[in-house]
Every structure is written in C-alpha cells, then in structure tokens.
C-alpha positions as CSV (number, residue, x, y, z in Angstrom):
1,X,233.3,116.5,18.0
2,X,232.3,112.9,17.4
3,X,230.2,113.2,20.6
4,X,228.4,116.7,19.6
5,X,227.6,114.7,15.8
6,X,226.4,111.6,18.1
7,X,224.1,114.1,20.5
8,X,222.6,116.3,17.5
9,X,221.6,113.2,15.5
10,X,219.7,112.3,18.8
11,X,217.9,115.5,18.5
12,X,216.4,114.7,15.7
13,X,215.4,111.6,15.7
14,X,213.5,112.6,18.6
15,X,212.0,115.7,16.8
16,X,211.3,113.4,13.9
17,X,209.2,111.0,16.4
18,X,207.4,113.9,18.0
19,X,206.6,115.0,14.5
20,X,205.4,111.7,12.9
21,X,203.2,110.9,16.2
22,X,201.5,113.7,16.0
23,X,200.4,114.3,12.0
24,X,199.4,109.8,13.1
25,X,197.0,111.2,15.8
26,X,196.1,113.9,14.1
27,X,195.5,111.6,10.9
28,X,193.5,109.2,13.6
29,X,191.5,111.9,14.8
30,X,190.4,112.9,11.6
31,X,190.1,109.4,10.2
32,X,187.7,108.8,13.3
33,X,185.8,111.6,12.6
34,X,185.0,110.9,9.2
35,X,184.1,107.4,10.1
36,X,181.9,108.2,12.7
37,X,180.0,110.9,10.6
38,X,179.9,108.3,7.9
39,X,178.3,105.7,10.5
40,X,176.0,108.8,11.9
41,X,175.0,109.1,8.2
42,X,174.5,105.7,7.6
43,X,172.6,105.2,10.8
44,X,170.1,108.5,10.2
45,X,169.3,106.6,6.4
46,X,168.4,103.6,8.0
47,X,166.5,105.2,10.8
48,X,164.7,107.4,7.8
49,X,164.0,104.7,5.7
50,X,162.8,102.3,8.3
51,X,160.3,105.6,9.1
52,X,159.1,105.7,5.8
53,X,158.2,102.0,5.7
54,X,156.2,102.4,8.6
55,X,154.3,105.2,7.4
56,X,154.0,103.3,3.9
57,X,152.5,100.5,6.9
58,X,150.3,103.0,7.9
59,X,148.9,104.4,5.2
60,X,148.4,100.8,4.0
61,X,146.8,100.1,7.2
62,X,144.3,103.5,7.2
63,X,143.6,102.9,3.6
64,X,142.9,98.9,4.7
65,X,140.8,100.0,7.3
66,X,138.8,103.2,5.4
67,X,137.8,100.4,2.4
68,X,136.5,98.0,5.4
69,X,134.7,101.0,7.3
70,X,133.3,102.0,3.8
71,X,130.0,100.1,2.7
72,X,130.7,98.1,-0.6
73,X,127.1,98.2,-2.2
74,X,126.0,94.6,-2.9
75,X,123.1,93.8,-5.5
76,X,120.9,93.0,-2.7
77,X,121.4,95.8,-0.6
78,X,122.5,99.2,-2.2
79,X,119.7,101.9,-1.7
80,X,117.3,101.4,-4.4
81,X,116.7,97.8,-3.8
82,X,116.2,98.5,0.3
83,X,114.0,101.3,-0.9
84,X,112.2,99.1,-3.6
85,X,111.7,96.0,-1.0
86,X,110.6,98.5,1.7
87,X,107.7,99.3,-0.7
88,X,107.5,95.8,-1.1
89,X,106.8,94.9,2.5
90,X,104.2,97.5,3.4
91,X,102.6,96.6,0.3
92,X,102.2,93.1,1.6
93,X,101.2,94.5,5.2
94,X,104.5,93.2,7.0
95,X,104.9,96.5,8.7
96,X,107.8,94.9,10.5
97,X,110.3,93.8,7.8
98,X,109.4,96.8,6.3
99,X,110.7,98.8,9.3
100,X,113.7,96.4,9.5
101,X,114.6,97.1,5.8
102,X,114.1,101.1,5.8
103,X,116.1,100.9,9.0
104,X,119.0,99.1,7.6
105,X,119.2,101.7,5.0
106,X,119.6,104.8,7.1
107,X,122.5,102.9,8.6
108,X,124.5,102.4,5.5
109,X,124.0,105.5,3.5
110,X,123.7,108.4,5.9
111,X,123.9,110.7,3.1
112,X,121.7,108.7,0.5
113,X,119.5,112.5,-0.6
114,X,116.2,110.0,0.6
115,X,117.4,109.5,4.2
116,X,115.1,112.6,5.4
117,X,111.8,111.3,3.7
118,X,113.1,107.8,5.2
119,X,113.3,108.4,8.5
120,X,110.1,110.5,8.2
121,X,108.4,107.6,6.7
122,X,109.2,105.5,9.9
123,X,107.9,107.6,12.1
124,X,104.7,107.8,10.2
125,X,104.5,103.6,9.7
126,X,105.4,103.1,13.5
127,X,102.9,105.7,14.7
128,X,100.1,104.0,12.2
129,X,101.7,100.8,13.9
130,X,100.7,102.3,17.6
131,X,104.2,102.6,18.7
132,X,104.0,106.1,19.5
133,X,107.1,106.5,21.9
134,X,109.0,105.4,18.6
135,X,107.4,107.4,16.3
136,X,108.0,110.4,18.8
137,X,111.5,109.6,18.8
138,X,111.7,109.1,15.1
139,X,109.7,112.8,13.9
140,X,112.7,114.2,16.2
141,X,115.3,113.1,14.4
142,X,113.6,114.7,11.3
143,X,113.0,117.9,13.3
144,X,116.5,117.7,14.6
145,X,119.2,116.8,11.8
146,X,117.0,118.6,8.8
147,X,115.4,121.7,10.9
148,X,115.5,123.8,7.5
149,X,113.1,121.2,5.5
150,X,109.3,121.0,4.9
151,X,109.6,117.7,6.6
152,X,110.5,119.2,9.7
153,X,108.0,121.3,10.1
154,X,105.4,118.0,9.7
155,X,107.7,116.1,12.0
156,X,107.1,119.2,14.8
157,X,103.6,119.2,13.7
158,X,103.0,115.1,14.3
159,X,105.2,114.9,17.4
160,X,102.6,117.8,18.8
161,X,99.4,115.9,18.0
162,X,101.3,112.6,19.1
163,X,101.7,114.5,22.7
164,X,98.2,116.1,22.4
165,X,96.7,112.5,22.3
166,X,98.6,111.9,25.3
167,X,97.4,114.7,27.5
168,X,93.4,114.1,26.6
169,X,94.1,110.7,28.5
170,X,95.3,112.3,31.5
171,X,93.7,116.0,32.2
172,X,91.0,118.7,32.1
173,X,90.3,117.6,28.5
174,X,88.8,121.2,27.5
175,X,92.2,123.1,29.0
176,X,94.1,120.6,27.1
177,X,92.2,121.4,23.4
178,X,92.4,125.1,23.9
179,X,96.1,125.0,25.3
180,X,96.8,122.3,22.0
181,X,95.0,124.9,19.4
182,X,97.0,128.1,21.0
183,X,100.2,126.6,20.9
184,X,99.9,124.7,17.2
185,X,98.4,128.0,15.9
186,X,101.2,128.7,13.8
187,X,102.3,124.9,13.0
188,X,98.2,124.9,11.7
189,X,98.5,127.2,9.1
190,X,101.2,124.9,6.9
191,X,98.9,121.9,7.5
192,X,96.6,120.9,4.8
193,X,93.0,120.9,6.4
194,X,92.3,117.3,5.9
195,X,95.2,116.5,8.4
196,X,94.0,118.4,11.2
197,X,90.2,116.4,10.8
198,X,91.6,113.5,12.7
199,X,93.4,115.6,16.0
200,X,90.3,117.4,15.7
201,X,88.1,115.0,16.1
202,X,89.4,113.6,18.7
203,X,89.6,116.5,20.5
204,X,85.9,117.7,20.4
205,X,84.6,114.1,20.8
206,X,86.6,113.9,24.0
207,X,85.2,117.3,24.9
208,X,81.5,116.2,24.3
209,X,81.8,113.3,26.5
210,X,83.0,115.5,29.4
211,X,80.3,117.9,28.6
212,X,77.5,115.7,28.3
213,X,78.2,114.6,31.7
214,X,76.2,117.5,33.2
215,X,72.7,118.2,32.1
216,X,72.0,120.8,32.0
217,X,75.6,122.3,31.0
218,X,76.1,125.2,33.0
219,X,76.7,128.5,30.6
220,X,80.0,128.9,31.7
221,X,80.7,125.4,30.0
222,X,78.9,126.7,27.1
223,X,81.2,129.4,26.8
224,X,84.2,127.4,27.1
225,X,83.3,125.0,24.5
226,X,82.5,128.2,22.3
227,X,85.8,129.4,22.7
228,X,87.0,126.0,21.4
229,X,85.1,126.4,18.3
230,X,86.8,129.8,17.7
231,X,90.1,129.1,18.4
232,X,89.8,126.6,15.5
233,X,91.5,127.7,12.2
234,X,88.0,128.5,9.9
235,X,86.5,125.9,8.2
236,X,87.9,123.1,9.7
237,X,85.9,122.4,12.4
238,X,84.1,118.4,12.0
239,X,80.3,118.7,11.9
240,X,80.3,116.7,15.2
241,X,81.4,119.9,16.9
242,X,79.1,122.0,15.1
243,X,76.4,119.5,16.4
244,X,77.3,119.8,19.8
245,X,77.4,123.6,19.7
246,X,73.9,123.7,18.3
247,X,72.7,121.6,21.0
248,X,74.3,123.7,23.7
249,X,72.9,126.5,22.5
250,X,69.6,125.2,22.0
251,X,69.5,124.0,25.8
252,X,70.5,127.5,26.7
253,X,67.1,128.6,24.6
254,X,69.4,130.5,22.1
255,X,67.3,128.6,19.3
256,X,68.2,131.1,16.2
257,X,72.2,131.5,17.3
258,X,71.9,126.9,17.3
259,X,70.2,126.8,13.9
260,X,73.3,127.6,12.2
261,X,75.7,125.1,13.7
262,X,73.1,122.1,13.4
263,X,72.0,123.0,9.9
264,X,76.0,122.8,9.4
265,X,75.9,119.1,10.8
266,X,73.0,118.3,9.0
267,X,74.3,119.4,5.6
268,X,77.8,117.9,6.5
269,X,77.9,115.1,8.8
270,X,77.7,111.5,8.6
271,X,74.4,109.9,8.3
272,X,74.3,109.4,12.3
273,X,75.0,113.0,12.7
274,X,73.0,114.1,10.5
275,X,69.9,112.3,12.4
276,X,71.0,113.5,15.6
277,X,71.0,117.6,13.9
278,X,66.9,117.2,12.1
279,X,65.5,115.8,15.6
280,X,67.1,119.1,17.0
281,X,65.9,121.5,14.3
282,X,62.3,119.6,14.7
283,X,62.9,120.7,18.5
284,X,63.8,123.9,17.8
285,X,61.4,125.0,15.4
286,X,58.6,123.8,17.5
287,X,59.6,125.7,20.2
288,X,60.0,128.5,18.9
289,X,56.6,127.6,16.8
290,X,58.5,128.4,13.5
291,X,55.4,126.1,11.8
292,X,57.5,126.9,8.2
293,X,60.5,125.1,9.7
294,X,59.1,122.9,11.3
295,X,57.4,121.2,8.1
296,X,60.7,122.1,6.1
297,X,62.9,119.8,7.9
298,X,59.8,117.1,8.5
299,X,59.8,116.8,4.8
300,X,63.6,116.6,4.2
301,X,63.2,113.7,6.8
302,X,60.9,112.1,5.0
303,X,62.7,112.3,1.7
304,X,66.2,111.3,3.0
305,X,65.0,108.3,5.4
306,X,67.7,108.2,8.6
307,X,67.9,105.3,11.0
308,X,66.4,106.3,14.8
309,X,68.0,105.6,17.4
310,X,66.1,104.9,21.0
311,X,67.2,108.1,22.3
312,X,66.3,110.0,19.4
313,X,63.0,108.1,19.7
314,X,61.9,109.4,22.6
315,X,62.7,112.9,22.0
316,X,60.8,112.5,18.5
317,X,57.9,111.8,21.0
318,X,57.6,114.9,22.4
319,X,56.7,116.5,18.8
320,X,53.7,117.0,17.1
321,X,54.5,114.5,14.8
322,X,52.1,112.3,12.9
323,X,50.9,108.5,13.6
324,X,53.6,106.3,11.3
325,X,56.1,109.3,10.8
326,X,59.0,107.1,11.8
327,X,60.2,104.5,8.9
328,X,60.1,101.8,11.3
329,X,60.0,100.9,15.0
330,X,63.1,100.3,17.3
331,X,62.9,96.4,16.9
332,X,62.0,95.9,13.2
333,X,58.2,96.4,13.6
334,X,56.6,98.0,10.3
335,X,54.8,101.5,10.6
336,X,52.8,102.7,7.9
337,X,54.6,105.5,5.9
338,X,53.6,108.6,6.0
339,X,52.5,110.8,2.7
340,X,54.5,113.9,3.3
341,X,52.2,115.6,0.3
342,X,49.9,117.3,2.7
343,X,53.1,118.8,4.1
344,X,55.3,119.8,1.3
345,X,51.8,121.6,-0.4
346,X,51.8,123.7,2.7
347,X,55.2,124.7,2.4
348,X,53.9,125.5,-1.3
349,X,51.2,127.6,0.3
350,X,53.1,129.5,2.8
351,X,56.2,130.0,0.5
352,X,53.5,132.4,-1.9
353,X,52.7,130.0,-4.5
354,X,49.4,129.5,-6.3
355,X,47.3,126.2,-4.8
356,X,45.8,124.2,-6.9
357,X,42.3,123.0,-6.3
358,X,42.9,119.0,-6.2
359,X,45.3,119.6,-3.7
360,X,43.3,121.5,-0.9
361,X,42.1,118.5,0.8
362,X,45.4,117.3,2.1
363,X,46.8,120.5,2.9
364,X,43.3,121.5,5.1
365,X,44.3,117.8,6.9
366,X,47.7,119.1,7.6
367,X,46.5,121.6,9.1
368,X,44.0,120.0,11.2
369,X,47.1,118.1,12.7
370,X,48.9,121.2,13.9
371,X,45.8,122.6,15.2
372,X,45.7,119.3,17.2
373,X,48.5,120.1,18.9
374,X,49.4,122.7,22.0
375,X,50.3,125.7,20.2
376,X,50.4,129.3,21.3
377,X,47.3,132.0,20.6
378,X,49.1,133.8,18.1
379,X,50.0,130.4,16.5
380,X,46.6,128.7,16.5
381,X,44.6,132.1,15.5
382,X,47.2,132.1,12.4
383,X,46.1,128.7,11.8
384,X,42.8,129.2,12.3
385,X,42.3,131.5,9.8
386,X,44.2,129.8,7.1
387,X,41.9,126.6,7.8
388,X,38.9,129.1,7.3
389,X,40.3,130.5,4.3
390,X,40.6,126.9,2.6
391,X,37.0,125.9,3.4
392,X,36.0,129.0,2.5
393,X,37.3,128.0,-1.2
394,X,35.9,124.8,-1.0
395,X,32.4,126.2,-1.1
396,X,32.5,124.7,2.9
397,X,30.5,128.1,4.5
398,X,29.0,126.1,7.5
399,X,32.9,125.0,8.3
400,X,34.2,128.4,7.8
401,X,31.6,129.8,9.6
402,X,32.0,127.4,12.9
403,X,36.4,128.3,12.6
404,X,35.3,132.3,12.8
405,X,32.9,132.0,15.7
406,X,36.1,130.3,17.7
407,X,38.0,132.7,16.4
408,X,35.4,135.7,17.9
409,X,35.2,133.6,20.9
410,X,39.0,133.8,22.2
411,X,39.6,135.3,25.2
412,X,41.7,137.9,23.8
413,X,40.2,141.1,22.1
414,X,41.9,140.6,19.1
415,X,41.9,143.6,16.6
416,X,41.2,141.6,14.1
417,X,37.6,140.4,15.9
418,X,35.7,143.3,12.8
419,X,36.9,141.2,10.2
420,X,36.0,138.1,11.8
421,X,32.3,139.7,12.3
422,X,32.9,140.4,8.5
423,X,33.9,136.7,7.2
424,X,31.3,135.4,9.7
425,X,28.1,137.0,7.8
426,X,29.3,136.2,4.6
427,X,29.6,132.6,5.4
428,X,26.4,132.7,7.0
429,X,25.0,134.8,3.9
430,X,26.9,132.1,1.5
431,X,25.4,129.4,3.6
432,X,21.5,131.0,3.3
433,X,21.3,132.0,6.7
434,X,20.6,135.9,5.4
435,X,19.2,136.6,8.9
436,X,22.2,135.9,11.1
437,X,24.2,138.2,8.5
438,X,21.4,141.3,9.2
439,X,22.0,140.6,13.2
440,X,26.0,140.7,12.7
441,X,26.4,143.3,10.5
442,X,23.8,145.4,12.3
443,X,25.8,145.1,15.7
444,X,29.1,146.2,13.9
445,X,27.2,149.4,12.7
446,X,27.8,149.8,16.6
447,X,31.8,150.0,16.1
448,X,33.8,152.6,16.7
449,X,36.4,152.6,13.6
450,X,34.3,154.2,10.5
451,X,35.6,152.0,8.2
452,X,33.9,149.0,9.3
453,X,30.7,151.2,9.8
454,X,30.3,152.2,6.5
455,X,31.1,148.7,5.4
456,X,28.0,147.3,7.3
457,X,25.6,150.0,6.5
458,X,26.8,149.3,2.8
459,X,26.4,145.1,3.6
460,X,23.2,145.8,4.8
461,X,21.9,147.8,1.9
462,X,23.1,145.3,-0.6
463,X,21.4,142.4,1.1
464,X,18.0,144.5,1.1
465,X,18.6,145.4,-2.5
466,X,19.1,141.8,-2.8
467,X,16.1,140.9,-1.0
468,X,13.8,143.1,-2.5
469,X,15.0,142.0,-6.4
470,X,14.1,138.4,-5.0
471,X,10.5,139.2,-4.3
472,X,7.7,138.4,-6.9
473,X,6.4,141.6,-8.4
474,X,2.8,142.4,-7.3
C-alpha cells in the first residue's frame, strides 16, 4: 500500500515536470518571438529613419547644387546692363568686346525674351566684321531655335546672300545670279527693297565684268543678261544694270528698246553713271540721226556739268560735237565753254514754238554745225530747208537762194524739187534778179502736176502785171 502511495506520487511529479517544461518553452518561444519582432521593429525604424536622412541629404544636396547651377544676377551683369554695355561698345567701335559681352548674355539667360534679336544681332555685327563663317553659323541658330519668327525668315534670307557672295568668287557668275534670284524668289518678297540693293549690286557688277570681256557680246549673252534683268523683283534693279542693258542693246543696234534703260541710269545713277548713260544717248541719237535728241541730251550735259573720263573721251570724239564742248581737258587744261543757247533755241524751234527775231542768228549757227557734219540725205535736205527758211526771214534771198539750188541739185529726184523751183524764184525775185524768176517759173509751166502749172502761169502773170505798173506812162 505504502509502495503503491510511494509509486503514484512519482507519477506526478513527473507529469508535473513534463507540464511546467513545456508551458517554460512554450513561454520561451513566445517570449523570443516577441523580442525578435520587437528588434525587427526596431531595426526597420532605424533603417527608415536613416533613409529619410539621406534623402533630407539629398534634397539638400540637389537644392545645393540647382542654386549653384542657377545664375545669381549680379549688378554688373544681369541682362540690361550686358545689353546696355553692348550698346556701349559698338558705339565706341570695339566690335570685339561688344561681341564678348552680347555673347556672355546668351549664355546666362537662355530664356531672357531678347535672346532671338541677340543672337541675330551677332550675326549681323560679325558679318559687318567680315567673319562670314561666323555669321553663317550665327543666322542659323536664329533660323533654327526660333523657325516661327520674323527674324528667321531674315536669318534664311542673310545666310542666302552670305552663300551667294561665295559662289560669284568661284563659278559661271551669270548661272550663279539667275540660280540666286530663282531660288530667293520667295525669301525676296518679305525683304524691304533697300536690302536687296547691295546683293544686287554685286551681282550685276560681277556680271558686267564677265561680259565686258567680249566685245562685241555675242546676242546669246545679251539674252542671258536680259533674263537677269527680268528675273529681278520690279523696281529694284540698281541703275548700273540698267546701264549696262542699254549698252548691250545699243551694240546690238536696238537703239529705241536701249533708250529706256540708259535714260533710267541717267535719271537715277550716280554721277559716274550717269556720264557713262548721256555719252550713250549722244551715241545713240546720232546714229539713229534723231537731231531733236541729240541736242536734248547735249543741253542737259551742258547744264548738269559731269566729269569725263579718258574712255568716255574718246568715244565723245566720234560725235559731232562742238570745238570746247567738254568742261575741261583730261589733265586740267582749260577749254572755252560752250553757249549751249544756239542749241536749246533750236529745241525751241523744233518743239513748235514761236522764234523770236534776236535769236535767229545763233540758231542758223547751230545749224550750220550739224550740216557740217556726215549726215544722211533725208537728214541734211531736212536741214537744208530749215536753214533756208531762217535766211529767208532774215531778208538773206541771195543765201536762201544758193541753199535751194543745192537742194535742186541732189542726186535724188526729190518730190519736193517743184517747190524748191518755187522758193528759188522768189528768192531770186526778192533778191531783184526778176529774170531768173521768168526762166524758172517758165520751165515749171513744163510740169506734169497742174497744181504747180497753174501756180507759174499765175507767178508769171503777176510779175508782168508788176512789170508793166513799174513802167513810166508814155
């Protein structure tokens, strides 16, 4: 009994043990895993809040670097003062700090609302400056990062001139003008004329150079160049090409299509221009004997005195012109001016107005001059009878008498030759020669045309009526 007691108190002690061990571990396991989340806990706070100084690091660091990258505007260099010294600078002429300056403020406010008209200012002081590879680059940057402004449109328009100059250095100078006016065709029309007078220009007086070099010009050149002059936009071709056109054409013997362009230079072009244009209306006029012209522009030369060169000298030779008509001699010599009076009174005369009677003497002298000179029939017969006409009203019968007997003598029959006949026996009649009027007007009662029979039979009757009242009464 006393052993069963002993055995079953055993028991449960060792049931008690096995109990109480296991609620320990299991107290130890739980106690572990509450320490351990505790310590993950712990370890994820630190590991969070060492994160968040870092990025409190970084933004310091970003913000630290965006406030060094970012331009702090000093007194001496925020935009209006690099604008204002830029002025400055190319005021003064230093083209170079000026440059310097404008460049430093493109590269600190690249969206300052003046960078476009900056950069486009460049480009026009370096091209002025000769540096045209800059100023190429510079026009396109303006055409490329503002392709929707006005200045853009310039910028294309200067980099194609820029490129133009280029090409007349280095081939067929006329293919180069017409390919350069084709292709800026539409650029043209947004450019105010006076910018296209300098590309211009250049273009024609290159042109003329390679034209002059073959005299004559052949036509096909001729036609060339006219093309030029149409491809143009209107009214903006220099007076220099206008003068060359006229002289093409005049070589070519197309003397009315050249009046045109060289009275265009004339009334345009500078004063050597100008000079070069009145010695080839002078030549062009004579040649085609337009006398009215010819004295026209031989007054306006007179009354606007032009300096000669030697070239234009000896062209000037070739013309009728009177002794002293130049102002003065290649070398300084004096020449005795010339009156142009007796010229501009026969402009007078031949425009329709009235002469007055002091002035007859100098115009009959003018015409002397011409008459001096190798003119055709038509051109001297006109002449001729105007110079008849005047001494005529000068009471100068013998004179006008000797001017119709050349005139009856020319080798033509003229169908004026009657009225010659006519004139001649009343300047014989006026000059008392009554006899050689009977024998001329007899003979032209031998004409066939009515008229001027009935007019001598009537001449004849009045000069016996005129005869018989003369003689005493018996």
């Amino acid at each position: 009994m006393k052993k069963m007691i002993l055995g079953l108190g055993l028991w449960i002690l060792v049931i008690c043990w096995l109990v109480t061990g296991m609620g320990a571990g299991a107290w130890a396991n739980e106690h572990s895993s509450r320490r351990q989340s505790h310590q993950s806990e712990k370890t994820t706070a630190k590991k969070q809040k060492k994160k968040h100084k870092k990025k409190i690091k970084k933004d310091e660091d970003e913000e630290s670097v965006a406030a060094i990258s970012q331009p702090q505007p000093r007194p001496d260099i925020d935009p209006e003062s690099l604008l204002s010294r830029a002025r400055e600078e190319e005021k003064g002429g230093d083209i170079d700090s000026c440059l310097k300056t404008l460049s430093k403020f493109i590269n600190l406010y690249p969206q300052h609302p003046q960078r476009p008209a900056t950069l486009f200012r460049m480009a026009r002081l370096t091209q002025e400056n000769r540096q045209t590879d800059r100023a190429l680059h510079l026009y396109a940057l303006v055409a490329s990062l503002y392709p929707d402004s006005q200045l853009a449109g310039e910028a294309r328009w200067q980099t194609s001139t820029l490129g133009f100059y280029g090409d007349l250095r280095l081939s067929n100078p006329l293919a180069c003008f017409k390919n350069y006016l084709l292709k800026n065709a539409a650029l043209a029309a947004g450019v105010a004329p006076e910018k296209l007078r300098e590309p211009l220009l250049r273009g024609w007086q290159t042109v003329a150079r390679a034209v002059r070099e073959q005299s004559p010009c052949p036509v096909n050149l001729v036609e060339e160049v006219l093309t030029l002059w149409e491809l143009a936009p209107e009214g903006t071709q220099p007076p220099e090409a206008a003068l060359l056109v006229g002289e093409l054409l005049q070589e070519q013997g197309l003397y009315g299509e050249a009046r045109t362009y060289l009275q265009q230079a004339r009334e345009q072009g500078s004063p050597a221009v100008r000079t070069q244009a009145l010695v080839g209306q002078l030549e062009g006029s004579w040649a085609t004997r337009d006398l009215y012209e010819f004295a026209a522009t031989w007054v306006f030369w007179r009354r606007h005195p032009v300096e000669v060169t030697p070239a234009l000298h000896s062209r000037l030779e070739k013309l009728p012109l009177p002794q002293g008509f130049f102002s003065g001699e290649p070398g300084g010599s004096e020449v005795k001016k010339v009156d142009e009076e007796p010229v501009a009174v026969l402009l007078d005369w031949w425009s329709g107005k009235a002469l007055d009677g002091s002035r007859l003497t100098p115009l009959i002298q003018c015409l002397q001059h011409f008459l001096r000179s190798s003119l055709p029939g038509s051109v001297q017969e006109r002449l001729k009878q105007q110079l008849a006409q005047l001494r005529w009203s000068q009471g100068e019968y013998a004179q006008a008498a000797k001017i119709y007997r050349e005139l009856l003598a020319a080798p033509a029959n003229h169908e004026n030759s009657s009225f010659y006949q006519d004139r001649l026996a009343l300047s014989q009649l006026h000059a008392q020669h009554p006899e050689a009027a009977v024998q001329i007007y007899q003979g032209m009662g031998q004409e066939r045309d009515h008229m001027w029979q009935l007019l001598s039979r009537t001449r004849l009757a009045d000069l016996e009526l005129a005869r018989v009242q003369t003689e005493p009464a018996q």
